[in-house]
C-alpha positions in Angstrom: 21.1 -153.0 -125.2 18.7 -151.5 -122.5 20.8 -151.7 -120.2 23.9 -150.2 -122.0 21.7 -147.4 -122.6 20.4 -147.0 -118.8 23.7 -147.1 -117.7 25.2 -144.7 -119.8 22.0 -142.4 -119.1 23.3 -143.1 -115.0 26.9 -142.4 -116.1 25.6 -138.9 -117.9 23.5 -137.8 -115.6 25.9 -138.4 -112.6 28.9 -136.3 -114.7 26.3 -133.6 -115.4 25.0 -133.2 -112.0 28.8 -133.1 -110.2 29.5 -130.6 -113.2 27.0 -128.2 -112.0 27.4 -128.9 -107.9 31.4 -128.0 -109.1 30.1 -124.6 -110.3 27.8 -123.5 -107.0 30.1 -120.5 -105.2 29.9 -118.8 -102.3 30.0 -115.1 -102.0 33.3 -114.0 -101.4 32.5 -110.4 -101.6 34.1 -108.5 -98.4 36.1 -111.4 -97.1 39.6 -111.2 -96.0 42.4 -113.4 -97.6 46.0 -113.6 -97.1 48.3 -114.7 -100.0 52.4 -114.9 -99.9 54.4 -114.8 -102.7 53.0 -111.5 -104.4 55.6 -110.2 -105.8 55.3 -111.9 -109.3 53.6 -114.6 -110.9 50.6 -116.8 -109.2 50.4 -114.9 -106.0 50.5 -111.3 -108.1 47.9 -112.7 -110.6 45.6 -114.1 -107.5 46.1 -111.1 -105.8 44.3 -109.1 -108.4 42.0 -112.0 -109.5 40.8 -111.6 -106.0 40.4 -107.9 -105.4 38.0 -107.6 -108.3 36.2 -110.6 -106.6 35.4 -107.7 -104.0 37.7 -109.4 -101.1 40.7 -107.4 -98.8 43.5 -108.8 -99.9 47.2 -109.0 -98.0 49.2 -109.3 -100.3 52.6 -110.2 -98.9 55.4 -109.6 -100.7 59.1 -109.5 -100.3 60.2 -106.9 -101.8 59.2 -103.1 -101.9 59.3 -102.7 -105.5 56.8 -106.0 -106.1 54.3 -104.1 -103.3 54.2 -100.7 -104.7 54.3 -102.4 -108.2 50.8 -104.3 -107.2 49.5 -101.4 -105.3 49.5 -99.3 -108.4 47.7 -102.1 -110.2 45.1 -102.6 -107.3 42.4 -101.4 -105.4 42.6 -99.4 -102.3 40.6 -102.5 -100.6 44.6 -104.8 -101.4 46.8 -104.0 -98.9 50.1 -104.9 -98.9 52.5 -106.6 -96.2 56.4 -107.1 -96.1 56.9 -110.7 -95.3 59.8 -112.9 -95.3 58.2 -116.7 -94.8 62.0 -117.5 -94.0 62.4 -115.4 -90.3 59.8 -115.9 -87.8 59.9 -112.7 -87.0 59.0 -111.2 -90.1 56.0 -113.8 -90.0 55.0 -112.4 -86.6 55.2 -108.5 -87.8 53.0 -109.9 -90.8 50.1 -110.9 -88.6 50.1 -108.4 -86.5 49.1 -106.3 -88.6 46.6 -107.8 -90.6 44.6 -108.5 -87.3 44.9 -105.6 -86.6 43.4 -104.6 -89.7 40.4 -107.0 -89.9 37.5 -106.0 -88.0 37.1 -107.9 -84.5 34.0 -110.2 -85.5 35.6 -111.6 -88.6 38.8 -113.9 -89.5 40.9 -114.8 -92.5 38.8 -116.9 -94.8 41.6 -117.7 -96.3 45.4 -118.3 -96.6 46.9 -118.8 -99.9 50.4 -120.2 -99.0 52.1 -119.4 -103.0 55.9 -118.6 -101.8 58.1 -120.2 -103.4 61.7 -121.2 -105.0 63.1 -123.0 -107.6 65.3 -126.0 -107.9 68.5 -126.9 -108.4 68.4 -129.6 -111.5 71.4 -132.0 -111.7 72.9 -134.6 -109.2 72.5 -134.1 -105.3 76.3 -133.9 -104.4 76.7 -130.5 -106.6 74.5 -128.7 -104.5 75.5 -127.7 -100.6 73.7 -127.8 -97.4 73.0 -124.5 -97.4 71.4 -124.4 -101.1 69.4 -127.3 -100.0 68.3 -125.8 -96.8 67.1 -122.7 -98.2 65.0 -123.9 -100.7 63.5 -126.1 -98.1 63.3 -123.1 -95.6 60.8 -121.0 -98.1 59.2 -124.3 -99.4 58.1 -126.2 -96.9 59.2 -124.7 -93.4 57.8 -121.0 -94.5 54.4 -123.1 -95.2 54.4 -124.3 -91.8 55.0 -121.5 -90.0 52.7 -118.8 -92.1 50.0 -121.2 -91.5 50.6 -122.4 -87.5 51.1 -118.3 -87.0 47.5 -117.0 -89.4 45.8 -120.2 -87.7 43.6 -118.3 -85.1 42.4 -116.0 -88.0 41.3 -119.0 -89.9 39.7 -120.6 -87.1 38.1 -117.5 -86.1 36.2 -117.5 -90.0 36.1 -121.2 -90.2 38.3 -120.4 -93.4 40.2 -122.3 -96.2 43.7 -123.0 -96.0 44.7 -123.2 -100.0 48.6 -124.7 -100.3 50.9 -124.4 -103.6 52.9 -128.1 -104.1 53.4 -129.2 -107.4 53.4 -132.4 -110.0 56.9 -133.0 -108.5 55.4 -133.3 -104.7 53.6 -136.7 -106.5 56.0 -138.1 -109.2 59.0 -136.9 -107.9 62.4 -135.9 -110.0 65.5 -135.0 -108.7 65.5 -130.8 -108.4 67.8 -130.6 -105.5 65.6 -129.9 -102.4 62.3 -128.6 -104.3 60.8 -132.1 -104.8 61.9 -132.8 -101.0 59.8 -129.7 -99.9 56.9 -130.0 -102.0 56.6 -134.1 -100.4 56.7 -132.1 -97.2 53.8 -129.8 -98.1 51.5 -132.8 -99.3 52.3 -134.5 -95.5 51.4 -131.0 -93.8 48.4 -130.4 -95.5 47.0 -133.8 -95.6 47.6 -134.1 -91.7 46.3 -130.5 -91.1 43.4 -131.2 -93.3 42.2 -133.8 -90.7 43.6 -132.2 -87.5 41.5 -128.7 -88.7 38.1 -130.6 -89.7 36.2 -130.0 -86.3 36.9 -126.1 -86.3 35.6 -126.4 -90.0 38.4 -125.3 -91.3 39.4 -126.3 -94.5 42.5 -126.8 -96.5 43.1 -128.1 -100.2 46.4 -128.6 -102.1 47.5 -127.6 -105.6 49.8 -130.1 -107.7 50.6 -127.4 -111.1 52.5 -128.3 -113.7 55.3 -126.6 -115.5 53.7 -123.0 -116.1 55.8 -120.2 -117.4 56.9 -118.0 -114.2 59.7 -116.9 -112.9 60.6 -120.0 -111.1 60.8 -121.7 -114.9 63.0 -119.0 -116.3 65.7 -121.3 -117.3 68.1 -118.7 -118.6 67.3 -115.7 -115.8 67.2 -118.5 -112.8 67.7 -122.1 -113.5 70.7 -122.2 -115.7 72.5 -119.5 -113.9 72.5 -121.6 -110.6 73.5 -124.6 -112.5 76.1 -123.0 -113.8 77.4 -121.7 -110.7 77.8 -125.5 -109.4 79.1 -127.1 -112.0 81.7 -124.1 -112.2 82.7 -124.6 -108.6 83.5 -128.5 -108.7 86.9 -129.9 -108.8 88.4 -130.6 -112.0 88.1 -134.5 -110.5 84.4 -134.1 -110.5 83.9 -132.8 -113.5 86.1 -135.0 -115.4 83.9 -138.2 -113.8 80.7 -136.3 -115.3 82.0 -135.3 -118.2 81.1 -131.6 -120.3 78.6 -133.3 -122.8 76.6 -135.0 -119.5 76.4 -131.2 -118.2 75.2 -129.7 -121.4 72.6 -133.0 -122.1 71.6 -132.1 -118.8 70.5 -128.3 -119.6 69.0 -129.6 -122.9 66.7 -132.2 -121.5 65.4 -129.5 -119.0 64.6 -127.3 -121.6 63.3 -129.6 -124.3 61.4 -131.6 -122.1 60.4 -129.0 -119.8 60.9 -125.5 -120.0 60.4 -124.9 -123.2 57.3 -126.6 -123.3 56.1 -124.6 -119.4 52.5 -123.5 -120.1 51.6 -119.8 -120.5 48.2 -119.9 -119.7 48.5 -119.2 -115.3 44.8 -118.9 -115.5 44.4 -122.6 -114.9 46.4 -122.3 -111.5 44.8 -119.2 -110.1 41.5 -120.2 -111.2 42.4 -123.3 -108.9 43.1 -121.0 -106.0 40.2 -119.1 -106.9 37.8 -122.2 -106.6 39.1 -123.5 -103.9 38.1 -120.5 -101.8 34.8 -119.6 -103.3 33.3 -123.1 -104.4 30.7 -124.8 -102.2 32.6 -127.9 -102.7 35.9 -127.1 -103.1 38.3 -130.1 -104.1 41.1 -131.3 -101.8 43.3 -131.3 -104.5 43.5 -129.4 -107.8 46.1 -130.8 -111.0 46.3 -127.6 -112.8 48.0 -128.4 -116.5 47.8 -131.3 -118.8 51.2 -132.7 -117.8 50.1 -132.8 -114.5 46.4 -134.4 -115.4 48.4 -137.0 -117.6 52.0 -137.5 -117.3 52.6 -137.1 -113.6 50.0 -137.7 -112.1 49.6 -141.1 -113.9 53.1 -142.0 -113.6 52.7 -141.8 -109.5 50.4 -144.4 -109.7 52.4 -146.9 -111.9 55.2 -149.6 -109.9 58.4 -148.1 -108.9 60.2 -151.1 -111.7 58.2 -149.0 -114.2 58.9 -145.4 -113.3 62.5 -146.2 -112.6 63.0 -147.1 -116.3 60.9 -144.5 -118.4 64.0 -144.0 -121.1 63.4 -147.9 -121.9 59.0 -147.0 -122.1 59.5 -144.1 -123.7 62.5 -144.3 -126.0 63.7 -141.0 -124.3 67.2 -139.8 -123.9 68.8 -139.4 -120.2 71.9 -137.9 -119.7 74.5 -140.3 -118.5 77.6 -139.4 -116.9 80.9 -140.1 -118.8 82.1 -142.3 -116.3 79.3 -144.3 -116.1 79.8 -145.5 -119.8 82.9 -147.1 -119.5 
């Protein structure tokens, strides 16, 4: 009994004390950050979040109407940049001005790579190269490239790279190029992680959830683009999938995951938030219960296990008609 009672004393005191190392900051006040993707959503919130932190923010943003949308909502210490992670050039316009901008004894302390695009739910063949390609392009490739280009910034403050994957870059499902990206992003930033650690430069992933964004509007986004596809396959191809397998399809997205997206983005920008500003930030952050326990768990089970969650979980997967012959 003694030692049941040491041991859980060992086990309290150890939880206590990494609870309060977790909540040690750094002062962030007057730092410089760059964060893509501020048009809506996470990058918009952590934009803000951020300025009333006290740090000079770029906000980079891809359209005119998201900049002067968050200028008006900012301080005069946000700035914002035009920036499509897509063209190199645009990239290379980006940073140019923002060094120009930061004083010549200071750097980025960090980069906030949030840009992003949805999927395309359903089977692979709907979907062409180009579809694919450009979800991968702002994913994964626009990633890259804003970080390789920013990287003598973040050098130059020994800064903290901070990038966006999601539960799908762990347990993947098949979203048409998004889960192919966000397995990209977890390579990159494991490598870079490693490759930047004797400039002491930092960099930390985060593996969200399904949150309530634009990216999870199912009727404004998602189920328009679904449509589109299904629309433009031959009357062969539709016939083999049948009308009930398409509609099964859009109601399994949104009963199992849409509907239930979190509204609470908090938990994701206060991810971004701590991995700039904590003394010992995490290398990777599971913002959202489903990702804590339903994806996250499910990466870790046997591949015979995953492969046949309808038969675990008494769940209903859409089968095509021709498959049921």
């Amino acid at each position: 009994m003694e030692f049941l009672s040491l041991a859980f004393l060992v086990v309290f005191v150890f939880l206590v004390s990494i609870w309060l190392l977790d909540k040690i900051k750094i002062n962030i006040n007057g730092r410089y950050v760059l964060i893509t993707g501020c048009d809506t959503g996470f990058g918009n919130l952590i934009a803000k979040q951020l300025d009333k932190k006290g740090c000079y923010v770029f906000a980079a943003c891809f359209t005119e109407k998201g900049a002067s949308d968050l200028r008006a909502a900012s301080s005069n210490r946000l700035k914002t940049v035009q920036m499509d992670v897509t063209k190199s050039e645009s990239i290379k316009a980006a940073y140019d001005i923002v060094k120009a901008d930061i004083p010549a004894n200071k750097g980025l302390w960090g980069v906030i790579n949030n840009a992003g695009v949805t999927g395309h739910p359903g089977q692979y063949n709907w979907w062409t190269r180009e579809e694919i390609r450009s979800i991968i392009e702002v994913n994964l490739l626009g990633v890259v490239e804003v970080t390789n280009v920013f990287l003598p910034l973040i050098k130059k403050a020994k800064g903290r790279i901070v990038n966006i994957s999601s539960a799908h870059g762990i347990y993947s499902m098949p979203i048409g190029g998004y889960e192919m990206a966000k397995y990209g992003i977890e390579a990159f930033s494991d490598g870079l992680r490693i490759l930047m650690k004797p400039y002491g430069v930092t960099v930390h992933i985060l593996e969200p959830g399904y949150f309530r964004t634009e990216v999870t509007n199912k009727d404004g986004n998602i189920f328009p683009r679904m449509d589109r596809a299904w629309n433009r396959l031959t009357p062969e191809e539709r016939e083999e999938y049948g009308e009930e397998y398409y509609q099964d399809l859009k109601n399994v997205m949104s009963e199992r995951f849409l509907d239930n997206a979190s509204d609470k983005l908090y938990l994701v920008t206060d991810a971004m938030e701590h991995a700039l500003t904590a003394w010992w930030p995490w290398r990777r952050y599971l913002p959202g219960w489903d990702a804590k326990l339903l994806y996250k768990p499910l990466s870790m089970l046997p591949a015979f296990l995953t492969d046949n969650l309808d038969l675990i979980f008494r769940i209903k997967t859409p089968i095509p008609k021709v498959c049921k012959k």
